[in-house]
TORKOL-4160 file (C-alpha; in steps of 0.2 Angstrom, whole numbers, padded with zeros to 4 digits, m for minus):
265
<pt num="1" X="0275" Y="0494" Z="0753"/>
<pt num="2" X="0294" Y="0492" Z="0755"/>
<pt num="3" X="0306" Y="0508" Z="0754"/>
<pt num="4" X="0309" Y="0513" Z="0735"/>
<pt num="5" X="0325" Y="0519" Z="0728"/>
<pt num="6" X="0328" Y="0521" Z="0708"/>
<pt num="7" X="0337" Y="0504" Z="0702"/>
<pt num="8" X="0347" Y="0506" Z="0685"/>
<pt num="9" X="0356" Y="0489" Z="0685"/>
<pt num="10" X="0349" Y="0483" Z="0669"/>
<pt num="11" X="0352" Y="0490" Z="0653"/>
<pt num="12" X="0340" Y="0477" Z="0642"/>
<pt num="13" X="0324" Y="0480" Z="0652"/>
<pt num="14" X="0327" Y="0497" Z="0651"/>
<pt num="15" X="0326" Y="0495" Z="0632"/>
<pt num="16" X="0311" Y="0488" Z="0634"/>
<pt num="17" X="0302" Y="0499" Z="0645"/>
<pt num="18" X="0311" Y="0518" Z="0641"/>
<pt num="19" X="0325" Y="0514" Z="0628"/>
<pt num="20" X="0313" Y="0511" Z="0615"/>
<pt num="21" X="0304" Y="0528" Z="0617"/>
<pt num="22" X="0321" Y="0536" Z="0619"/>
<pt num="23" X="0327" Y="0530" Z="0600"/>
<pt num="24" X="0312" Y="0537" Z="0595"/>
<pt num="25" X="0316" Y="0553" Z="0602"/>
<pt num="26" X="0334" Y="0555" Z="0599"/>
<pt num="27" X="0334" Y="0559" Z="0582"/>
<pt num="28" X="0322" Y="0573" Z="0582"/>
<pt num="29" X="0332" Y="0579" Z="0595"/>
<pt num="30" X="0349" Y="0579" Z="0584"/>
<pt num="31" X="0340" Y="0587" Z="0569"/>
<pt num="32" X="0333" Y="0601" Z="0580"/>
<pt num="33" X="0350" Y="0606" Z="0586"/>
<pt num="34" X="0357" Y="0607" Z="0567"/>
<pt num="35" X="0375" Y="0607" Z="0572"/>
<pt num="36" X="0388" Y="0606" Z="0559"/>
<pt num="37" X="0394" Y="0588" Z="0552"/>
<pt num="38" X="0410" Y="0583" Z="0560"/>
<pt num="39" X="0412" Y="0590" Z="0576"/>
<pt num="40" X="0418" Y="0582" Z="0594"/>
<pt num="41" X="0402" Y="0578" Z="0607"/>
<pt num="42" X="0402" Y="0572" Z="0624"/>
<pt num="43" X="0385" Y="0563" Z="0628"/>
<pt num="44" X="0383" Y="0566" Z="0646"/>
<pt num="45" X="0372" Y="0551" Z="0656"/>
<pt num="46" X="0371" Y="0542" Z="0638"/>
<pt num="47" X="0361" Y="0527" Z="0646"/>
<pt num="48" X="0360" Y="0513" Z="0633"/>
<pt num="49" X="0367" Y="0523" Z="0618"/>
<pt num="50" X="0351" Y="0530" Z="0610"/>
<pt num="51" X="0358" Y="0547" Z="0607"/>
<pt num="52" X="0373" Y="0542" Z="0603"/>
<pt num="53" X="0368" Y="0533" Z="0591"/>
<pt num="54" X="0357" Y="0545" Z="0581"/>
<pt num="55" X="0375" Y="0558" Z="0581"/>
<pt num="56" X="0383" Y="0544" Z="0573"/>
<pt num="57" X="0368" Y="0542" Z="0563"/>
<pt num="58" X="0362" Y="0559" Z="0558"/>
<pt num="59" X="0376" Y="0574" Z="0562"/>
<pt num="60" X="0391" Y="0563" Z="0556"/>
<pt num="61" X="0403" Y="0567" Z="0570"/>
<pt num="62" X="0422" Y="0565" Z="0571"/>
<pt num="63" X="0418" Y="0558" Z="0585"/>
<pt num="64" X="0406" Y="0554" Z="0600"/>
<pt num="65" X="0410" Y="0550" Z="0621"/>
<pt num="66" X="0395" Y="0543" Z="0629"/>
<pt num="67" X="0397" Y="0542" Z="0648"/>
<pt num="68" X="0386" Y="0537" Z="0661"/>
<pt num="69" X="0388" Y="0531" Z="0680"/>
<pt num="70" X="0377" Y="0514" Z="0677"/>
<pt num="71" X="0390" Y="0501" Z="0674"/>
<pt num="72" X="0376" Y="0487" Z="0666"/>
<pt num="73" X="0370" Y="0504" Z="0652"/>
<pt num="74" X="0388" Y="0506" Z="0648"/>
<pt num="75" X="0392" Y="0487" Z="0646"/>
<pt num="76" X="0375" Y="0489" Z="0635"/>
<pt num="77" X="0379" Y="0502" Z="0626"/>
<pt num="78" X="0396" Y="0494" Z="0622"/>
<pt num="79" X="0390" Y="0479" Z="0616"/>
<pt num="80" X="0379" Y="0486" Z="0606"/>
<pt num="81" X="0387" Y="0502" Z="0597"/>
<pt num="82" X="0388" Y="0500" Z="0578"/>
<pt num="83" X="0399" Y="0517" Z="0574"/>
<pt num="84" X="0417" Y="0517" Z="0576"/>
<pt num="85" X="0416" Y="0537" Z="0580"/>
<pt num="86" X="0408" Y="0532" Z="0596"/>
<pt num="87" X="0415" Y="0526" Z="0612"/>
<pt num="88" X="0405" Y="0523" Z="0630"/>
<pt num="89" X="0416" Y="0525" Z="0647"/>
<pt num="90" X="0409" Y="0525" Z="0664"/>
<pt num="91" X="0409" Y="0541" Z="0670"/>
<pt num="92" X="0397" Y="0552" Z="0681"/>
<pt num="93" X="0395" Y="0573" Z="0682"/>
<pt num="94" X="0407" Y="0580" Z="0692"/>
<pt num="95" X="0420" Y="0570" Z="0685"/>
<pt num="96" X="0416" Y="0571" Z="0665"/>
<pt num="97" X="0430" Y="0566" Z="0656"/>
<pt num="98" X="0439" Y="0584" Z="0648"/>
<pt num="99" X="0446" Y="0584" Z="0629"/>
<pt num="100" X="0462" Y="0596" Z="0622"/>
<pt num="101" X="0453" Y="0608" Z="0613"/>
<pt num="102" X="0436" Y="0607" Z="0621"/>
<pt num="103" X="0420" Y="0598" Z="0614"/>
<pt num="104" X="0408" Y="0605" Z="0601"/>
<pt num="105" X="0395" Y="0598" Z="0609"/>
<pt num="106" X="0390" Y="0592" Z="0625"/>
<pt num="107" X="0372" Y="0586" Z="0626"/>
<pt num="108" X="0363" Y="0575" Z="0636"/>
<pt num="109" X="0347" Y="0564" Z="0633"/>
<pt num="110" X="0332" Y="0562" Z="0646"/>
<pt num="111" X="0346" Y="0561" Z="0661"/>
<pt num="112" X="0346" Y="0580" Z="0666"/>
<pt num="113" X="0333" Y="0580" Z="0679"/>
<pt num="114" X="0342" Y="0564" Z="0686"/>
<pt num="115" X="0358" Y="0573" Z="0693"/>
<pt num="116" X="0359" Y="0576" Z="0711"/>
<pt num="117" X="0366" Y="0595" Z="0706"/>
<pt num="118" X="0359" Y="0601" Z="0691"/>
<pt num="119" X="0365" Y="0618" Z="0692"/>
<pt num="120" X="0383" Y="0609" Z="0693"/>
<pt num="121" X="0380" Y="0597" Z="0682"/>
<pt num="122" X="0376" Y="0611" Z="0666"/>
<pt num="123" X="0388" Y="0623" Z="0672"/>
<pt num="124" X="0403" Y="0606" Z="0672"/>
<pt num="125" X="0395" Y="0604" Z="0653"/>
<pt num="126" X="0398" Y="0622" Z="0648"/>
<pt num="127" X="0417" Y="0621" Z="0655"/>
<pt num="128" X="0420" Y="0606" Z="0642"/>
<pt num="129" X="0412" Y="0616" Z="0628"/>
<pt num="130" X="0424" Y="0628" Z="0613"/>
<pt num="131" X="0420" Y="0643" Z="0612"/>
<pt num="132" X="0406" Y="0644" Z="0601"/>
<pt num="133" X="0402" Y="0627" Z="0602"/>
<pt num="134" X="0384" Y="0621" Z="0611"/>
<pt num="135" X="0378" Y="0614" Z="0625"/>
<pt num="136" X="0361" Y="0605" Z="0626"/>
<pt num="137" X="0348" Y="0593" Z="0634"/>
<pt num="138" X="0332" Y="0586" Z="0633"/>
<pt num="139" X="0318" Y="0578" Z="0648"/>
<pt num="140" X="0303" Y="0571" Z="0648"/>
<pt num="141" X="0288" Y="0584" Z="0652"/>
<pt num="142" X="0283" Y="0575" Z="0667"/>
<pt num="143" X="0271" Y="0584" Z="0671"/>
<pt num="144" X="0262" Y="0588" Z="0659"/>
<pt num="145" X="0260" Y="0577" Z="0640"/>
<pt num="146" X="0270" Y="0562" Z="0645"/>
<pt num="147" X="0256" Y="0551" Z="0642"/>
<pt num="148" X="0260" Y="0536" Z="0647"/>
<pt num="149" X="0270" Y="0539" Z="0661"/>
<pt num="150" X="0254" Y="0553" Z="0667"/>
<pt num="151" X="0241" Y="0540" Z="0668"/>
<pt num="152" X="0253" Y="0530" Z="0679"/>
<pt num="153" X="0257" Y="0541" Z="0691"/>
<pt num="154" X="0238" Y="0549" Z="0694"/>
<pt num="155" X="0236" Y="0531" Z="0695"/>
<pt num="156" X="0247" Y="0527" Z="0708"/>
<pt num="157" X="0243" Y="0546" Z="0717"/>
<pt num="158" X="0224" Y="0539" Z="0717"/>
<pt num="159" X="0228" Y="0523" Z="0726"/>
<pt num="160" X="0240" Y="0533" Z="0739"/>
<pt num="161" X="0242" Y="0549" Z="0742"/>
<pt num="162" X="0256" Y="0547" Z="0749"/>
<pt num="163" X="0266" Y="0542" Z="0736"/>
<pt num="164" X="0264" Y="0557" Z="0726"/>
<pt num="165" X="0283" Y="0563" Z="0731"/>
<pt num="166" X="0286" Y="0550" Z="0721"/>
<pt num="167" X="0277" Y="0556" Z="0704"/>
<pt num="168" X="0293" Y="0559" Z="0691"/>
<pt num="169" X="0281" Y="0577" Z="0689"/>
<pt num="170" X="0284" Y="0581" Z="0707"/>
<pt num="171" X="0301" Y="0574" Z="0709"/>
<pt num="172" X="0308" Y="0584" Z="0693"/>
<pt num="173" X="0302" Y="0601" Z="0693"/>
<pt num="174" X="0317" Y="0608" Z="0681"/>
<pt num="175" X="0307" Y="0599" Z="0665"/>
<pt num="176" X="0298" Y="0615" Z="0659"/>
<pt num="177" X="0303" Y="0628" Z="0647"/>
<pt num="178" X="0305" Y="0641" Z="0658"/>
<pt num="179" X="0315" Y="0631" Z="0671"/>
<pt num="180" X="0326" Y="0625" Z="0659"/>
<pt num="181" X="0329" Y="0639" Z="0651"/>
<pt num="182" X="0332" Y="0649" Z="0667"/>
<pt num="183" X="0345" Y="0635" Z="0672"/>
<pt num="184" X="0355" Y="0636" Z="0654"/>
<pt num="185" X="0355" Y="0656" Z="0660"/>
<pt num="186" X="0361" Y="0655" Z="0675"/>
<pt num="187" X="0378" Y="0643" Z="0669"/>
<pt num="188" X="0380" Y="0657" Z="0657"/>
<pt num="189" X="0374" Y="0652" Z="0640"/>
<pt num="190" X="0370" Y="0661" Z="0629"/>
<pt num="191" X="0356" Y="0661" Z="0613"/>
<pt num="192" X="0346" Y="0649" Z="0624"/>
<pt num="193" X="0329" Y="0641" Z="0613"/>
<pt num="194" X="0320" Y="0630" Z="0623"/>
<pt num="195" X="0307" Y="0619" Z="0611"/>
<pt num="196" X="0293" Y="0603" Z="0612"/>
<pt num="197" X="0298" Y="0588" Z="0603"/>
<pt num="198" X="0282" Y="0574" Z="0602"/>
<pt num="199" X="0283" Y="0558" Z="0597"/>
<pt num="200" X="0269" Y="0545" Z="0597"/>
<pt num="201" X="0268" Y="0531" Z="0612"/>
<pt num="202" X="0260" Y="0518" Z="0604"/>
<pt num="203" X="0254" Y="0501" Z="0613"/>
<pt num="204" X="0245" Y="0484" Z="0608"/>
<pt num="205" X="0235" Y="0482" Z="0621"/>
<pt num="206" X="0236" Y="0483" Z="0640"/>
<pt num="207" X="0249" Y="0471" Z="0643"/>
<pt num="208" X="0262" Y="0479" Z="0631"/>
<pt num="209" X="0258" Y="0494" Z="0640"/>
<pt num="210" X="0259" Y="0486" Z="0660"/>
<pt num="211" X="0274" Y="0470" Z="0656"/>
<pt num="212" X="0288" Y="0486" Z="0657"/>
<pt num="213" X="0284" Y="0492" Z="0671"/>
<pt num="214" X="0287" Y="0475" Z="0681"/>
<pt num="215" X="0305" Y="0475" Z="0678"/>
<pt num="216" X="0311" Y="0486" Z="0687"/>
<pt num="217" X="0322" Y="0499" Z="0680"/>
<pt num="218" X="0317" Y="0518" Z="0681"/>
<pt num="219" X="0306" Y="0526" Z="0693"/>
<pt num="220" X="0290" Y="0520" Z="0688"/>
<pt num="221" X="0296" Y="0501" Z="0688"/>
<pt num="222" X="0304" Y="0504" Z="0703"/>
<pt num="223" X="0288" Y="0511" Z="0712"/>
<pt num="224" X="0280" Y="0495" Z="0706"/>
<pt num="225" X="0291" Y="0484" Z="0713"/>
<pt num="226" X="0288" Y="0491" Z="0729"/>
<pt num="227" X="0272" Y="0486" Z="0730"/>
<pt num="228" X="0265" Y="0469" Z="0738"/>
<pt num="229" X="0252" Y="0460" Z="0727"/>
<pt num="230" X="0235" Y="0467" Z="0731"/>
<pt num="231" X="0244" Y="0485" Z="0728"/>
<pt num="232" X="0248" Y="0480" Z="0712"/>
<pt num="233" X="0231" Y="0473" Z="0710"/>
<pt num="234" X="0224" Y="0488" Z="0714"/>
<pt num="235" X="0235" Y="0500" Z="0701"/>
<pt num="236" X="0230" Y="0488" Z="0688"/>
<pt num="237" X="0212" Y="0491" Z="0688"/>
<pt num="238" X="0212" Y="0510" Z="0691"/>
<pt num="239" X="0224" Y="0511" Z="0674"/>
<pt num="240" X="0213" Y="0499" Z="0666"/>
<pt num="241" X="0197" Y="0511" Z="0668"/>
<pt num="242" X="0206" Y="0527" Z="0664"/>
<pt num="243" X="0220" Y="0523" Z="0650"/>
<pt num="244" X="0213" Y="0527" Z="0630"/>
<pt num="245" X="0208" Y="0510" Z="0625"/>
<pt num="246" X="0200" Y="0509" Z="0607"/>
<pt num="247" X="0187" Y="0495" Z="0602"/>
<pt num="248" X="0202" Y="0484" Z="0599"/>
<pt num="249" X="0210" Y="0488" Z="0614"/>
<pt num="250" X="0224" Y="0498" Z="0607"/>
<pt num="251" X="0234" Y="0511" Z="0617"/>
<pt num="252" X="0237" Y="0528" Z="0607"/>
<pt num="253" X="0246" Y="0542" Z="0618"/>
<pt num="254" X="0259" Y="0552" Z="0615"/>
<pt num="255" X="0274" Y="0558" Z="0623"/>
<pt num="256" X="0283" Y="0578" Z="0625"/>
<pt num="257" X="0299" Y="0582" Z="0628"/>
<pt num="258" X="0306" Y="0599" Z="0632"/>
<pt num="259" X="0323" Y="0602" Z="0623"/>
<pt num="260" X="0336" Y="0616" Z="0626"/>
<pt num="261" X="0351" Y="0622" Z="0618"/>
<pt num="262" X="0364" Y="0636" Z="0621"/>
<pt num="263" X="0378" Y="0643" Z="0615"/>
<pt num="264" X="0397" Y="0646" Z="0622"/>
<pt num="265" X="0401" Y="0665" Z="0618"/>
């Protein structure tokens, strides 16, 4: 198995493999926040646009700056955008882009757990924010009822033991309620609520569930590309005999997100 790193260099497969499951998510996300209509947000590591998106689409906002350091998601994103309130600039944390008066919102969708400082990263958020005005995130719950992403990783863990540094539950322990909540404290947020969001992870058969994961993009794909042949082989068959499949070989499983929000005083 060759060394693994994370690859973010395409924003379509992406689409295909998380994307589609993060435009699911994000409009759950915006309605559980319940921000006033209007306001200024800065979407911080904004990907392909998902969340974006649903703020343009659900909280009517003056306007919306998605940012995020993968050159090919922003491009995506770009191209893509159907909202004239939003805008997508390359940009990483530690140098998110300010505004005159502040933002009333800075939030950021599954990419939280994916910044090398975290602590940094949330504190950085808050010092964009009004007073008053909200900062928030939401992340997969690795560990726990991530379904799809679960029965991977035990998977791959079963093969090789190794790789269990690997497992995005190992790798990203901040994506529980009392972590996060803990970390939104500790940058000195106030009225912090920390809440599950499900959505359902549906998939035809085993093949619309396995095809993602051979492009390469995320940490799962990535893993998989690592591997030689027989390695692959062997993943197949273990998630084969453990994945849900009904009678028709259908793929019902469902996917939890922790999402936090606090409040500049």
């Amino acid at each position: 198995m060759s060394e693994m790193k994370d690859s973010w260099k395409d924003g379509s497969t992406y689409e295909d493999f998380m994307g589609r499951w993060s435009r699911q998510l994000a409009p759950k996300f915006v309605a559980w926040l319940g921000l006033p209509v209007g306001g200024h947000w800065l979407d911080v590591g904004c990907g392909t646009g998902a969340l974006t998106e649903s703020i343009c689409l659900h909280a009517d906002p003056a306007s919306v700056l998605g940012c995020d350091p993968s050159a090919p998601f922003v491009e995506y994103a770009n191209q893509h955008s159907r909202y004239k309130q939003a805008t997508f600039k390359v940009h990483s944390v530690g140098s998110l882009p300010t505004r005159v008066g502040g933002y009333s919102c800075v939030t950021s969708l599954l990419a939280l757990n994916f910044f090398s400082d975290v602590e940094a990263s949330v504190r950085e958020m808050r010092s964009l924010v009004r007073q008053g005005g909200n900062v928030s995130a939401c992340v997969w719950d690795y560990a726990g009822k991530m379904e799809f992403l679960r029965y991977f990783w035990d998977a791959v863990v079963a093969e090789n033991p190794h790789a269990r540094n690997k497992d995005e539950g190992v790798r990203f322990p901040i994506c529980n309620p009392k972590a996060l909540t803990q970390l939104f404290g500790a940058a000195g947020l106030d009225d912090i609520v920390c809440e599950a969001i499900e959505i359902p992870t549906k998939f035809d058969n085993f093949d619309d569930y396995w095809q993602p994961f051979l492009a390469g993009t995320g940490p799962a794909a990535s893993y998989v590309a690592s591997l030689n042949h027989s390695q692959r082989g062997d993943l197949v068959r273990n998630l084969k005999q453990n994945l849900p499949m009904n009678e028709m070989s259908k793929i019902a499983l469902v996917a939890r997100a922790w999402a936090v929000r606090g409040t500049v005083s």
